[in-house]
C-alpha positions as CSV (number, residue, x, y, z in Angstrom):
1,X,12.6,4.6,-10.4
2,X,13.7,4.6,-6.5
3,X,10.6,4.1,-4.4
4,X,13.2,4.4,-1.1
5,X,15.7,6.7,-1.2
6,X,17.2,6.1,2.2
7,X,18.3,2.3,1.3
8,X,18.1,2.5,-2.8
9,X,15.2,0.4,-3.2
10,X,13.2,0.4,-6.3
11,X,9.8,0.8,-7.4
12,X,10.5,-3.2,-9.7
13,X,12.4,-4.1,-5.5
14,X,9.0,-3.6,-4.1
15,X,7.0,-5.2,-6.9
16,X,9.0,-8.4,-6.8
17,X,8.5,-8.4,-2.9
18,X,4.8,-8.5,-3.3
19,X,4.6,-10.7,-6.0
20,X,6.5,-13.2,-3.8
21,X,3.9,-12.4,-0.8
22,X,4.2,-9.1,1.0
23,X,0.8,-7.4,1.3
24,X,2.0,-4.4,3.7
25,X,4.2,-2.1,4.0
26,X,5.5,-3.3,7.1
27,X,6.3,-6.8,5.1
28,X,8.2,-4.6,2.3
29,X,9.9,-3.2,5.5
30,X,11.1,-6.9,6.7
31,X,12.0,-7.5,3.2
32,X,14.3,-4.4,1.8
33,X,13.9,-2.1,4.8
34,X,12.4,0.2,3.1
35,X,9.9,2.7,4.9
36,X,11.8,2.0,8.0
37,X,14.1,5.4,7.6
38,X,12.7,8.7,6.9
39,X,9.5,6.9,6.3
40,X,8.6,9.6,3.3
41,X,8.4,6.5,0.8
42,X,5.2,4.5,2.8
43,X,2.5,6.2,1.0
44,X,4.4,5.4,-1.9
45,X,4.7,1.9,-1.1
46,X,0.9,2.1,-0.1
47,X,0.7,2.7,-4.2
48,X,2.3,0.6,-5.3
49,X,0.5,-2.2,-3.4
50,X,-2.7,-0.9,-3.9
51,X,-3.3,0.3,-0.3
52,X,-3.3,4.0,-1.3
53,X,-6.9,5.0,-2.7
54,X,-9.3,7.1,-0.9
55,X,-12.7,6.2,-1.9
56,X,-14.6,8.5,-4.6
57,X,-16.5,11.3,-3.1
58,X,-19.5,10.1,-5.3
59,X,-19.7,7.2,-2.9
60,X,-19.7,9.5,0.0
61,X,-23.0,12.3,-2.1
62,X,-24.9,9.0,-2.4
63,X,-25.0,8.6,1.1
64,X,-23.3,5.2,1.1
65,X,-21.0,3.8,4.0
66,X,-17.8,4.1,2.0
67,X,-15.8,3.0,5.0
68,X,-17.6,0.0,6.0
69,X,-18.1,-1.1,2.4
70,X,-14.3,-0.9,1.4
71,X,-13.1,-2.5,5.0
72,X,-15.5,-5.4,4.0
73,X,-14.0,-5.7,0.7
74,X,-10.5,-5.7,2.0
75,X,-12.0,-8.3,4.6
76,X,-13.0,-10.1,1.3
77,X,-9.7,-10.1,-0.4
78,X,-7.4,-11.3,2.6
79,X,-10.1,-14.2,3.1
């Protein structure tokens, strides 16, 4: 399935660019330009790397610091 229209790049294109290291967008940009067109295919890219879930509203009813608790967990991973 095309992830990037623009330059023809593929959802498996964009899965073997992070498996070999990119972690952003930005780095799938560098790789396979794509995202650096139109831009409509970031968010899927976002997906696809994992960068695209909002936290649960349940997080948010119990009164929890959802943002501060997934930046530290991202902080976490990259470490």
């Amino acid at each position: 399935m095309y992830v990037c229209n623009c330059f023809g790049v593929t959802e498996t294109q964009v899965k073997k660019h992070a498996a070999e290291g990119a972690s952003t967008p930005r780095q799938i940009a560098s790789a396979c330009k794509a995202g650096t067109d139109c831009g409509s295919c970031v968010r899927r890219i976002q997906a696809l790397l994992g960068r695209g879930a909002c936290p649960s509203r349940g997080l948010v009813d119990e009164g929890r610091q959802v943002l501060a608790e997934h930046l530290a967990e991202q902080l976490d991973e990259a470490a």
